[in-house]
N, C-alpha and C positions, 0 to 999 in steps of 0.2 A: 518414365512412368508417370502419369497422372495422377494429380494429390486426390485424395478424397475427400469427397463432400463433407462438409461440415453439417453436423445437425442444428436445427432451427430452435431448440429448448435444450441445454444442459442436465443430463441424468449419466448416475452411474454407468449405466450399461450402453452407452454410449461413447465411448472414450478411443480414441486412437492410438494403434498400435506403439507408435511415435509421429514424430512433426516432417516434414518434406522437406520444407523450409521454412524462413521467417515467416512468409504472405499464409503460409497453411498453418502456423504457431499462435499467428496475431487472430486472423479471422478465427478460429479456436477458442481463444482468450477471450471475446468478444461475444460470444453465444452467453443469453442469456438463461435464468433459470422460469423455470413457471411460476416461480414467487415474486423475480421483480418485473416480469411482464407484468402482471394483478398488481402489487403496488402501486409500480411508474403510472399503469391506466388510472388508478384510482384516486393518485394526486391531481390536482387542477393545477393547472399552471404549468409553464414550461420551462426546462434545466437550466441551469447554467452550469459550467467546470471553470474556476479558475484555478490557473495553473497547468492546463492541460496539457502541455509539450514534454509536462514530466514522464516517469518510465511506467507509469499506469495509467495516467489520465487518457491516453490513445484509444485504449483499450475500454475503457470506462463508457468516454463517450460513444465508442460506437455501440456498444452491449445497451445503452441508453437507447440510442435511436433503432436498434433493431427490436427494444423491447417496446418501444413506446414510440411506431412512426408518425404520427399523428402530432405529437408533441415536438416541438421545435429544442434542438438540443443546440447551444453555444460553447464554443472552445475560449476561452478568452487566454492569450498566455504574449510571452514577446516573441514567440516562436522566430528564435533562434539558428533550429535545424534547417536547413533549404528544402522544401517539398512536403514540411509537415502538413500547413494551411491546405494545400492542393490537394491531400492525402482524404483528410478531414474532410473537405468540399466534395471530395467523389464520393461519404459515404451517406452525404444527406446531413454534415454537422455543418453549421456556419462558424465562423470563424472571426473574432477581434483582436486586434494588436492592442494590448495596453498594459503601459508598465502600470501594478499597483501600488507604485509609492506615488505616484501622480493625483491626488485628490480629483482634479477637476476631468480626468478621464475617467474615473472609476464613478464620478457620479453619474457619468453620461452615457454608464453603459445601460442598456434594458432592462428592467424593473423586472425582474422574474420574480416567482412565487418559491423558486425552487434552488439553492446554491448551496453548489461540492466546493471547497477553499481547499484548493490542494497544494499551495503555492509555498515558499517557506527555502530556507539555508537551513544543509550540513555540513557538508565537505567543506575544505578547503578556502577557510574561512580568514586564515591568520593571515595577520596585514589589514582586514577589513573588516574586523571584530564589529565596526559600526555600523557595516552592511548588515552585518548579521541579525544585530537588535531591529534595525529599522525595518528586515524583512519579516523578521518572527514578533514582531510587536506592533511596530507605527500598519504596516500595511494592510492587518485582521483590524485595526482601529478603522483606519479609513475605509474598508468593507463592510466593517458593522454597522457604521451609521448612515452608510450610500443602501442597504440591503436589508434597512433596520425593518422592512414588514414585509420581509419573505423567512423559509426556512434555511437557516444555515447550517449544513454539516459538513464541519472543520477537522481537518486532518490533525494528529499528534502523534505521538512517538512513546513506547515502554518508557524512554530517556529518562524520564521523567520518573521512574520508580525506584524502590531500593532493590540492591539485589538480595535474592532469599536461596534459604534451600533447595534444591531443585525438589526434594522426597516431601516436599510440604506446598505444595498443590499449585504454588504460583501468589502471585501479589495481586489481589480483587482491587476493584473501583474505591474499596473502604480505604485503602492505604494513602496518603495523601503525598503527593508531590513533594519532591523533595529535593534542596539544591546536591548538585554534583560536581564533580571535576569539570573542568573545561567549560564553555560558555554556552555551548549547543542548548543542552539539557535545560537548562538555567533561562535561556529566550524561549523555550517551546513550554516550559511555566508561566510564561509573559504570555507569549499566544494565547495559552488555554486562559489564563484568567483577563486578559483583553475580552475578548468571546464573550467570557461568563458575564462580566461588567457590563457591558451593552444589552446582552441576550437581556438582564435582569431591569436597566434602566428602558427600554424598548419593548417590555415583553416579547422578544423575540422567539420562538421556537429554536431552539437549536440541540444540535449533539458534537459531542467533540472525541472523534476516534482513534484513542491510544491505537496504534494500530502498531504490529510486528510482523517483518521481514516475508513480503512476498516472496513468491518462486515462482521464475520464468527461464526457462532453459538456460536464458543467454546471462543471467546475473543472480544473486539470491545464496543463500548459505548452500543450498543444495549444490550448483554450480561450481561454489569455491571449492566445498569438499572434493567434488569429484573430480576436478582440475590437478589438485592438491595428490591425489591417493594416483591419477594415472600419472605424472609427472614425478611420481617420487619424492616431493618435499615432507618434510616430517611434520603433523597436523598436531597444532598445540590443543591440548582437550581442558587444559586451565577452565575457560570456557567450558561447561562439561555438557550442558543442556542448549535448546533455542524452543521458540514456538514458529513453525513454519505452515505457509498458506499459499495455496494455488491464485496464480496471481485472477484470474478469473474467479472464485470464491469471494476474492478481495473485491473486485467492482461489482460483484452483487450485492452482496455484505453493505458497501457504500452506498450505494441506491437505494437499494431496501431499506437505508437508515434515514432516508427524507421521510418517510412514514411513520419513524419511530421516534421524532426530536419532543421535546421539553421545554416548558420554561420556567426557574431558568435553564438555561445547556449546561448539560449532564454530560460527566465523562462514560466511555465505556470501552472494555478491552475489547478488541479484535485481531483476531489472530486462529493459526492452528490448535487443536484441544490436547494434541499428543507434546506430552516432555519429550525430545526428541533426543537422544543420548546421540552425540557428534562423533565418540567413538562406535558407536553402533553402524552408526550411517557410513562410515569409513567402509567398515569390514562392508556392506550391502555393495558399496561401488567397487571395492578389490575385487567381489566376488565375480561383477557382471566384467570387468578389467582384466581380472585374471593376474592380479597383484597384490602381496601381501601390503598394507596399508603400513607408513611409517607416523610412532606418534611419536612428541615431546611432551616433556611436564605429565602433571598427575591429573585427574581430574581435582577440581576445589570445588569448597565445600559451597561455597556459592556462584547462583549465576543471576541473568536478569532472564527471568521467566516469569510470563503473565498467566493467570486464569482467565478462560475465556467466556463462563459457564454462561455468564448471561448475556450475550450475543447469541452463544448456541443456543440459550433455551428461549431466544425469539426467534432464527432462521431457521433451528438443525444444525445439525454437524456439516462441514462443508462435501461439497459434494465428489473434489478429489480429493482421495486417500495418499497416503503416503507412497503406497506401494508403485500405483502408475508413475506420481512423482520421480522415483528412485527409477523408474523406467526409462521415461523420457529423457529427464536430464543425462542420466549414461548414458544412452546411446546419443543425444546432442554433442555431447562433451567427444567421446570416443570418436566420433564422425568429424570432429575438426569445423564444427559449424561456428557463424560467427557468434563471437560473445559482446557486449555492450563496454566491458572495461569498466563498471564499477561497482566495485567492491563493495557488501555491507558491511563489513569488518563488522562482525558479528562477533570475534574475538577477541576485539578489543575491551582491556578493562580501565582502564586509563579515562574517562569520558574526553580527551582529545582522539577528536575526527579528521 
């Protein structure tokens, strides 16, 4: 059977039944909105992505150049993967090798007006704890001052926040950073205030996006749950809540936020609007499964859930719901398609990643 055409603007009423495969998942993912076609046009200047090899950036940049052809979109990453660059180069993105703890590469890349920094360490850090500072600190240094008069919008992580009660609305931009367990959280503090420090000596325009737990069929809290409930493992709800987002809502969201930067750079949440109860989510995949869900533990009384109000109350509410989510992802999951293999341990409360 032939996949179906993808549409050219992202709208509710537009959405597919489910994914074919990845090449109909991705090209999907990639559709932009009629909000960041009108911004992308309206910015001067053309993009950059560093860090692009990561599990959004692909995506990002293509949703760039189909919103904005005219504009020259750059991947910059060390692309790692074999046939990423080539991938890239088919869809109209060019493409740079450069590691960015290299100072004298990263000056020598292309003065654009416009940079997503998506670049940075989570996982699998021990042993090289010094990689990890150098990558979430020295290398937002060395970007800020090679990129010191363009706009930069820099990625971050909730990590950074305390956790609250789920029944009390989420932690706003007013909560201020705070150290945590493990080293992650603690360097993505450094990042964000690296940013702030330049953005402020440079007057630079920047935003820096706390941003929470995309969903893409193949990885994402949705994925794990429904892994978790057809496989029979018992799903810890300790964790009780998440904020979850289409991983396409995410690259418009990012886009859209080159129009919205500050100086100096402002943090801002991003994320899904709904507290998404993990027990609930359970029973939604048992249902479409055909299996009673096993849990462990209780729910607690806290989680790390963000408010997103003031992202929404400059884009709208994103444009997939929940409910296609809980669609797609079952039948991904049930259908044995592939998965990417990494986990957002999303229920982790420990802050070691």
């Amino acid at each position: 059977m032939s996949r179906p055409a993808v549409p050219n603007i992202l709208t509710a009423d537009a959405l597919p039944e489910y994914f074919h495969d990845v090449e109909h998942l991705e090209d999907f993912m990639s559709v932009p909105t009629q909000g960041v076609i009108e911004d992308l046009n309206a910015l001067d200047g053309d993009i950059m992505i560093l860090g692009v090899g990561g599990k959004i950036g692909v995506t990002m940049a293509r949703m760039a150049k189909k919103a904005a052809p005219g504009k020259r979109v750059i991947g910059v990453s060390r692309f790692s993967e074999a046939g990423l660059e080539e991938r890239l180069n088919s869809w109209g993105i060019e493409t740079i090798r450069c590691d960015l703890l290299d100072r004298d590469a990263v000056n020598a890349l292309p003065k654009v007006a416009n940079v997503i920094y998506m670049a940075g360490l989570k996982f699998d850090y021990r042993g090289r704890e010094d990689f990890l500072w150098a990558m979430n600190t020295v290398a937002p240094q060395i970007t800020a001052e090679a990129f010191r008069d363009s706009r930069i919008v820099s990625f971050s992580t909730i990590h950074v926040y305390p956790w609250s009660n789920p029944l009390h609305g989420g932690v706003t931009e007013r909560d201020l950073p705070m150290a945590r367990p493990g080293e992650y959280a603690n360097s993505v503090v450094g990042r964000e205030r690296t940013f702030q420090y330049y953005s402020r000596k440079y007057d630079t325009p920047g935003r820096i996006m706390r941003f929470v737990y995309a969903i893409d069929p193949r990885y994402g809290v949705m994925q794990e749950v429904a892994s978790w409930v057809l496989s029979g493992k018992p799903i810890s709800v300790a964790t009780s809540h998440a904020n979850v987002m289409w991983q396409g809502d995410a690259n418009a969201q990012f886009l859209r936020m080159l129009a919205q930067c500050e100086t100096p750079a402002s943090p801002i949440n991003v994320g899904g609007p709904e507290a998404l109860s993990i027990r609930y989510l359970a029973h939604r995949f048992g249902e479409l499964f055909g299996v009673e869900p096993k849990f462990a533990n209780e729910e607690g009384d806290t989680c790390l859930l963000v408010n997103c109000d003031k992202a929404n109350g400059i884009f709208g509410n994103p444009v997939v719901s929940i409910d296609p989510m809980v669609r797609w992802v079952g039948e991904w999951v049930k259908s044995g398609k592939p998965t990417l293999g990494k986990p957002s341990k999303f229920e982790v409360r420990s802050g070691e990643f």
